[in-house]
C-alpha positions as CSV (number, residue, x, y, z in Angstrom):
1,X,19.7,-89.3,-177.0
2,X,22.9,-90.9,-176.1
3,X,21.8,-90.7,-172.8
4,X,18.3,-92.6,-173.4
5,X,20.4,-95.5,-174.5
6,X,22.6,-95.9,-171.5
7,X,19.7,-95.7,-169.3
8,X,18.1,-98.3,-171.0
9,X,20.9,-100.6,-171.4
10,X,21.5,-100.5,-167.6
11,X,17.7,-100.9,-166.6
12,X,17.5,-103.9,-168.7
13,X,20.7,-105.2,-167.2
14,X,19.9,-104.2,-163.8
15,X,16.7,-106.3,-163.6
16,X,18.3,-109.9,-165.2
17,X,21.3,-109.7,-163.7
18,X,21.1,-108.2,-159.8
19,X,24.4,-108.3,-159.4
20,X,25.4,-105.1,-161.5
21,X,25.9,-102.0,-159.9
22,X,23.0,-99.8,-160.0
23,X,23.3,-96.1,-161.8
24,X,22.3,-92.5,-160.0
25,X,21.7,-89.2,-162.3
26,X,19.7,-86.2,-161.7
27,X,16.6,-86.6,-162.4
28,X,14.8,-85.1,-165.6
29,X,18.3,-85.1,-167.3
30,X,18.0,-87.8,-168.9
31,X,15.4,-85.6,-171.5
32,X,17.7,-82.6,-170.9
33,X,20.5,-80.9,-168.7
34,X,19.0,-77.2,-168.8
35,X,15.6,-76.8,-166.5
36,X,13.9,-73.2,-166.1
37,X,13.7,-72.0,-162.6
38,X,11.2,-69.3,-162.5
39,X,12.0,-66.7,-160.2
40,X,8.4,-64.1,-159.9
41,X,8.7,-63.6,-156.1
42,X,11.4,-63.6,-153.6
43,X,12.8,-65.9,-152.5
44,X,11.3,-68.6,-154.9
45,X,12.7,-72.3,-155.2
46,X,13.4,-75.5,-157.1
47,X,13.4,-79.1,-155.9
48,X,16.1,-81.6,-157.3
49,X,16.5,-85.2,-156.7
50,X,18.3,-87.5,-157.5
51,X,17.3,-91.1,-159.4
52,X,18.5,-94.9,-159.2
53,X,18.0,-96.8,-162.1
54,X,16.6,-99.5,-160.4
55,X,14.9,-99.2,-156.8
56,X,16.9,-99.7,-153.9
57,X,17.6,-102.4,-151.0
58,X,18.6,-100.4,-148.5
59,X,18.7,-96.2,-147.8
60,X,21.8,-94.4,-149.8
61,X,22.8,-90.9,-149.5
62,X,23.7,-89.1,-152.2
63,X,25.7,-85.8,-151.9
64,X,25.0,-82.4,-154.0
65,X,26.9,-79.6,-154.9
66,X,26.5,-76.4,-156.8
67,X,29.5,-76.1,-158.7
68,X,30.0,-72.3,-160.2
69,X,32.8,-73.9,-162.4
70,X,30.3,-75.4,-164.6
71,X,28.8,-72.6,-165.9
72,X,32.3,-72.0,-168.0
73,X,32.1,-75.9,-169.1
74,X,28.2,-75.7,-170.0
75,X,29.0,-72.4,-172.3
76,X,32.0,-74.7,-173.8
77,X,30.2,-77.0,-174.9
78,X,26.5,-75.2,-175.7
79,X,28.1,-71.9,-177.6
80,X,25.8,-70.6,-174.4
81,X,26.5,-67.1,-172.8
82,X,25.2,-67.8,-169.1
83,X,26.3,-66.3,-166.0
84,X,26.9,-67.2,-162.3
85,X,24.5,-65.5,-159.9
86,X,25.8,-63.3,-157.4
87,X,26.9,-64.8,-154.2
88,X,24.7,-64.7,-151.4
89,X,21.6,-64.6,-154.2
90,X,21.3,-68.6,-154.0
91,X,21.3,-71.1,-151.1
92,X,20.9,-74.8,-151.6
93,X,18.7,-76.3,-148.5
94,X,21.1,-79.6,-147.9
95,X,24.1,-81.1,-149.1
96,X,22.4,-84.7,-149.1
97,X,19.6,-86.7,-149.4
98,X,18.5,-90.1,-149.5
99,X,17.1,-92.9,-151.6
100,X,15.1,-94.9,-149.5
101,X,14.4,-98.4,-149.6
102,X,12.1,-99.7,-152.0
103,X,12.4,-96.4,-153.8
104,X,14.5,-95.1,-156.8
105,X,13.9,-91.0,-156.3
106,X,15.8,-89.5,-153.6
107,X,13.9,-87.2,-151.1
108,X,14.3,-83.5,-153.1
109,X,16.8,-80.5,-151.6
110,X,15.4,-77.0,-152.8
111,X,18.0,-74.2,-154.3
112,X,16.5,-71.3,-153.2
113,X,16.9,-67.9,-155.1
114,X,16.9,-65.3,-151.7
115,X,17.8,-61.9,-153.8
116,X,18.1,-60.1,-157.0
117,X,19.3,-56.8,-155.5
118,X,23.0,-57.7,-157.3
119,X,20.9,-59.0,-160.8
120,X,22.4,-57.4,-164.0
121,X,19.4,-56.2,-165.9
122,X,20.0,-58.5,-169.5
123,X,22.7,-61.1,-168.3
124,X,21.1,-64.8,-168.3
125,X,21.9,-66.2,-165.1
126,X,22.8,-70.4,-164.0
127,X,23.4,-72.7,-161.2
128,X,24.4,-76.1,-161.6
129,X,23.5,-78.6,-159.0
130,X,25.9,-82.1,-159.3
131,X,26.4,-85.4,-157.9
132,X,29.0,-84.9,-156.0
133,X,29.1,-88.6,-154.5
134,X,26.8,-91.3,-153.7
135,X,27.5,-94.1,-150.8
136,X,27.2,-97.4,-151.4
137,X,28.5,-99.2,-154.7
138,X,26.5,-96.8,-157.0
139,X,28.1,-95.4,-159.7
140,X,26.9,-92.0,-161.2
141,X,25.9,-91.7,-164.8
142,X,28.6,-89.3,-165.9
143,X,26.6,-87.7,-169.1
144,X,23.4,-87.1,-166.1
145,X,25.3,-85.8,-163.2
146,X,24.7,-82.1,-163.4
147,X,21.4,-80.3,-164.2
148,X,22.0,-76.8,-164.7
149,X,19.5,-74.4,-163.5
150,X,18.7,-71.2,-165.7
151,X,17.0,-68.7,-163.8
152,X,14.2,-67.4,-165.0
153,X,13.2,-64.0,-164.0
154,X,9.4,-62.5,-164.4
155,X,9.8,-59.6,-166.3
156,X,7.6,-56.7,-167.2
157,X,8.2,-54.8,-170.3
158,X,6.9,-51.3,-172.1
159,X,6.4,-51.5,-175.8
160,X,5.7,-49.2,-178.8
161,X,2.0,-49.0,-180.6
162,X,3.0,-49.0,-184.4
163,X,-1.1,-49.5,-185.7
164,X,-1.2,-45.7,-186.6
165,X,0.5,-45.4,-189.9
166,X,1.7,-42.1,-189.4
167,X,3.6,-43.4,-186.8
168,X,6.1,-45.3,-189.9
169,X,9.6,-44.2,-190.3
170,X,12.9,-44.3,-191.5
171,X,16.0,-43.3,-189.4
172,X,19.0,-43.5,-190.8
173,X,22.3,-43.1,-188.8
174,X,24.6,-41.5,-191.8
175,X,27.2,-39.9,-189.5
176,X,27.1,-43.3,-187.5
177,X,27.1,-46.7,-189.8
178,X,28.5,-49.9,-189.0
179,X,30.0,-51.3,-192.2
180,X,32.1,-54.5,-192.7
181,X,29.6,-57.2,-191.8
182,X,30.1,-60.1,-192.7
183,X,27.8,-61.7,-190.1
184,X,24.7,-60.7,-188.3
185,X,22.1,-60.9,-186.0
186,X,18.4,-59.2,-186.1
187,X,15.8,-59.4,-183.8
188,X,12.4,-58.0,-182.3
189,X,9.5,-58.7,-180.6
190,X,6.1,-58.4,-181.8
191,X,2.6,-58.6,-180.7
192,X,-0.4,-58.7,-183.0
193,X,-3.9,-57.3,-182.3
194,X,-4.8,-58.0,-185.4
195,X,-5.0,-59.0,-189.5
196,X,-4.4,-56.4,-191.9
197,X,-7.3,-56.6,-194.2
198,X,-6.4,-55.3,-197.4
199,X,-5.7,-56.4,-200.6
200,X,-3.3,-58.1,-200.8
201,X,-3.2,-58.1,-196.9
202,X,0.3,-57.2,-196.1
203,X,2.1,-56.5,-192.8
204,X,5.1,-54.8,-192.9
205,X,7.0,-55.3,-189.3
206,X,10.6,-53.5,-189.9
207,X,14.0,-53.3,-192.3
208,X,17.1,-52.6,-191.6
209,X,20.0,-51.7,-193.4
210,X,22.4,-49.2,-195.4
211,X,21.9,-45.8,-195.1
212,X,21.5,-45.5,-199.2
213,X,19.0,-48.1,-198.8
214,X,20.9,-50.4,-201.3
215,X,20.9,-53.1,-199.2
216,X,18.0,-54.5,-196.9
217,X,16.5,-57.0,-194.3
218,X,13.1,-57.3,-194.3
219,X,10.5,-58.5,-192.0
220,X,7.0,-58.7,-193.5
221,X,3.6,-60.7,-192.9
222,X,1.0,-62.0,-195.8
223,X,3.5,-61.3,-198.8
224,X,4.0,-63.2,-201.9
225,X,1.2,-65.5,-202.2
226,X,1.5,-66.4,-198.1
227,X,-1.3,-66.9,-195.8
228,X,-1.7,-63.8,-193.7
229,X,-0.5,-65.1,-190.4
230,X,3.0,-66.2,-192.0
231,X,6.3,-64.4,-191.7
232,X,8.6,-63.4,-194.6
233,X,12.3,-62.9,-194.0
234,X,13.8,-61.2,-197.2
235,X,17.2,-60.0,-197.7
236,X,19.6,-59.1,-200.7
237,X,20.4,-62.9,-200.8
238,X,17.0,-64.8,-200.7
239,X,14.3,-65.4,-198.3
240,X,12.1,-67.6,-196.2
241,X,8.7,-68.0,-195.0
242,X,7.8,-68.8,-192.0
243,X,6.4,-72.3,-190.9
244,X,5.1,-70.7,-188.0
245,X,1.4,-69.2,-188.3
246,X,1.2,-66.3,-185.6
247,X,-1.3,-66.2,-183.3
248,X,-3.1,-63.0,-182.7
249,X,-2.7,-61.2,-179.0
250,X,0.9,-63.0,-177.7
251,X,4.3,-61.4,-177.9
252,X,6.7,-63.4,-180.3
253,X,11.1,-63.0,-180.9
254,X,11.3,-63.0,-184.0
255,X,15.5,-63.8,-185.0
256,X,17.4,-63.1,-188.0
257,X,20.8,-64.7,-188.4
258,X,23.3,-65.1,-191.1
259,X,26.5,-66.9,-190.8
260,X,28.2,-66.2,-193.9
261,X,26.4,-68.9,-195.9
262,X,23.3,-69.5,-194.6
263,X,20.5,-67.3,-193.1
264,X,18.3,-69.0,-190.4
265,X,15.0,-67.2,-189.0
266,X,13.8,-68.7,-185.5
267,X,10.9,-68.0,-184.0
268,X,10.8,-67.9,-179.9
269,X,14.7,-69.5,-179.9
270,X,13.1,-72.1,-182.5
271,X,14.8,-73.2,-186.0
272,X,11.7,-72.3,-187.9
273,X,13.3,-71.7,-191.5
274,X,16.3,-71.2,-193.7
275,X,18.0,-71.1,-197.0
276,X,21.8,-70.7,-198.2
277,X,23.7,-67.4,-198.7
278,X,26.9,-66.2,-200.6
279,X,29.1,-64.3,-198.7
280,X,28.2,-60.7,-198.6
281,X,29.2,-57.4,-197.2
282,X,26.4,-56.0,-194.8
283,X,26.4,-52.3,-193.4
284,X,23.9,-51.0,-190.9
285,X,22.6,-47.1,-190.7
286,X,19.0,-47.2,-190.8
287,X,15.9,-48.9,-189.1
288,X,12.8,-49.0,-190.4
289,X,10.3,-49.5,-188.1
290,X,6.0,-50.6,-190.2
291,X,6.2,-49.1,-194.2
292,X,7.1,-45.5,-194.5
293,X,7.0,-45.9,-198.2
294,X,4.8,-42.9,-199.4
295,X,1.3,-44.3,-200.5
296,X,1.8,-47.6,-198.8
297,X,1.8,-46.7,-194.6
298,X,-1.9,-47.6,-194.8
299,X,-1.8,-50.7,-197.2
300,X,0.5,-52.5,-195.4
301,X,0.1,-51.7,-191.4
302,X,0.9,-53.6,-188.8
303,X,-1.7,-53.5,-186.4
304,X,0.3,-54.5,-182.9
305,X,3.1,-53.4,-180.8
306,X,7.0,-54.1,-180.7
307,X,9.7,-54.0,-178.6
308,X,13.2,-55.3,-177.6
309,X,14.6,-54.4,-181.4
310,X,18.6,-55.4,-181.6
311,X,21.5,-55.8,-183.8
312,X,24.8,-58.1,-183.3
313,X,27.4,-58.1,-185.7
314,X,27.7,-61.6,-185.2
315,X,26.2,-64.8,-185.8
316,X,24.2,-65.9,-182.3
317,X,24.2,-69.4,-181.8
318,X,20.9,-71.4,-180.8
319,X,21.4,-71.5,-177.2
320,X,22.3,-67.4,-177.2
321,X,18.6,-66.7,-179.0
322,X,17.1,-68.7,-176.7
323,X,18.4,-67.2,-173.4
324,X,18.1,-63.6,-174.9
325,X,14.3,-64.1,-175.9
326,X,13.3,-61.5,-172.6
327,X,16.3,-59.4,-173.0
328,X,20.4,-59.6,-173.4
329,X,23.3,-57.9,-171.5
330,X,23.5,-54.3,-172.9
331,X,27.4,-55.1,-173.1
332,X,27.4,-58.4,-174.6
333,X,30.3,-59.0,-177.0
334,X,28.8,-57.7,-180.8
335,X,26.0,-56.5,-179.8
336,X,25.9,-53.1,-181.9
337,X,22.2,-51.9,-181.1
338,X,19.5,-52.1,-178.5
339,X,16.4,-50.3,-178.2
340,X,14.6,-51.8,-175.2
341,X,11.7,-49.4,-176.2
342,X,10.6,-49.7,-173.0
343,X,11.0,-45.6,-172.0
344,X,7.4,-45.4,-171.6
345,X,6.8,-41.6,-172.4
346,X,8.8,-39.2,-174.5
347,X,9.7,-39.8,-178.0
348,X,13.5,-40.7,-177.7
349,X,14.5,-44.5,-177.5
350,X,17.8,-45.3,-176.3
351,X,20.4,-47.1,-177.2
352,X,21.3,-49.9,-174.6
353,X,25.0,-50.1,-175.9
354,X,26.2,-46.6,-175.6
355,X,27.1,-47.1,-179.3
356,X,25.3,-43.7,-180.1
357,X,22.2,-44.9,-182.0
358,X,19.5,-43.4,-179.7
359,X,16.5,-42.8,-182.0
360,X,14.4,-39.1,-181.2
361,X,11.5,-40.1,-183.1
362,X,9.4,-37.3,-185.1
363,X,6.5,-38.9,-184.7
364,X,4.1,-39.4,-182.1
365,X,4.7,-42.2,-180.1
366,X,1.9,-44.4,-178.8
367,X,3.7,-46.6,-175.5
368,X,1.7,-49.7,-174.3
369,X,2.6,-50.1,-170.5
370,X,0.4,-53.2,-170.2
371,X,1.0,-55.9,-167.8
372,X,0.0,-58.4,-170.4
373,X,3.7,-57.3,-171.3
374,X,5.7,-59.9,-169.5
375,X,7.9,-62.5,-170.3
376,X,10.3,-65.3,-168.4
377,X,13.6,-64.8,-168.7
């Protein structure tokens, strides 16, 4: 917003008083810094320009760069996790452009994603394009100079069909826990075909927790007096409902954090609820994928698909969530579990991490190798 201001300051000034030196920025950044490039074939491309605050008298040429080093200063700042692309992945198509008279936009240069041979399946990749100069007396608007390009790769997924309740589990890890947290993160991806209908007409999507069971983390749908369509977060120390009312037949993140006094649940990298939290004590050694309470399986299914299921022993911040919502670097610092369950046969899912909690489930598994199974990352 601080950004909005000095824009309008100088337009307004720009056009009473002529004299003033006009300001350049890259244009759209003046909304936001971070733009999704969408990478589906190869090689694909984004155009950039640049912007004058005011339109111009006579042609100026403004030099761009993609600077690597800002992908350290962008994390700085954003508690972000991104990483450079390989080189030789990216080109840019010019080192300059220009504004021509009459005009305020510059004529666009393309950065041009040419391979993903060197891609590390998970990592969240960025290139920023700057201002490097402009000719002319133009200044640059410092807080606009650099937009930074995540990459945003098509990716198609497998997933688990959890409908059939004899499918619903427990696995506990009792020769494996991980105690001593004092900070998590939980997350999964869902996908709903459609409504329980019972009475009352809960969904029961997963828990997580001790292997005694004394402790848990509960994700549930149409519990407690909510509407059916409405998420319920429930832990040792509270819970939340949703704001969000899920849509039937698209694949949602669903992400569980707790910092040590508060727990936050975001929906698709999106704040969607939260309430406060003592300090506590967590321990992981079991999952608990639908209700594999005895007598329940059926009353509370959960007609759809997951996948994507992971644990941090950490607090991820908002920027983190969002660039993980397709998938995170199986080596990413706290990350203690990943199941990808994207095998696609078999009834073993692995453990990204190497941490030793590969799941051989006893039940059938049902795998959904759809192509309606895609997401940007």
């Amino acid at each position: 917003m601080m950004t909005f201001g000095i824009i309008s300051v100088v337009l307004i000034t720009c056009q009473k008083y002529v004299e003033v030196d006009d300001m350049v920025f890259m244009t759209g950044t003046e909304t936001d810094k971070l733009a999704k490039f969408t990478v589906e074939n190869i090689p694909s491309s984004f155009s950039v320009t640049a912007t004058s605050t005011c339109k111009v008298n006579k042609d100026i040429t403004v030099n761009f760069a993609i600077d690597t080093n800002l992908v350290a200063v962008y994390n700085a700042e954003m508690s972000a996790n991104f990483y450079t692309p390989p080189a030789g992945s990216y080109v840019l198509s010019s080192t300059s452009s220009s504004i021509k008279s009459g005009t305020n936009v510059s004529e666009p240069v393309t950065v041009s994603i040419v391979s993903v041979d060197d891609f590390i399946d998970g990592r969240s990749y960025m290139i920023p394009v700057t201002i490097s100069s402009v000719k002319g007396p133009y200044n640059v608007l410092e807080p606009s100079r650099t937009i930074y390009l995540k990459v945003a790769r098509i990716i198609y997924f497998n997933s688990i069909d959890i409908s059939d309740p004899s499918f619903y589990y427990t696995y506990t890890f009792a020769d494996n826990p991980h105690p001593n947290m004092t900070e998590f993160t939980y997350e999964i991806k869902c996908y709903l075909d459609s409504w329980h209908s019972g009475s009352p007409p809960i969904s029961r999507l997963s828990n997580w927790g001790p292997p005694d069971e004394s402790l848990f983390n509960l994700l549930r749908f149409g519990e407690g007096g909510s509407d059916i369509d409405q998420l319920q977060w429930i832990n040792s120390l509270g819970s939340v409902f949703s704001e969000t009312r899920f849509d039937l037949n698209r694949w949602y993140t669903i992400s569980c954090v707790y910092n040590g006094s508060k727990c936050r649940l975001y929906v698709d990298g999106v704040l969607d609820g939260e309430f406060d939290a003592e300090s506590k004590v967590f321990e992981f050694g079991l999952l608990e994928i639908g209700m594999s309470y005895s007598g329940y399986e059926s009353r509370q299914r959960f007609l759809g698909r997951v996948a994507e299921i992971r644990l941090w022993d950490r607090a991820l911040s908002k920027t983190e969530i969002e660039a993980g919502i397709c998938g995170v670097y199986s080596a990413a610092p706290g990350l203690i579990a990943y199941w990808k369950l994207n095998e696609g046969e078999g009834q073993i899912f692995y453990d990204a991490t190497g941490n030793g909690y590969d799941m051989e489930w006893p039940e059938t598994v049902v795998w959904n190798t759809s192509t309606q199974n895609k997401c940007a990352q």
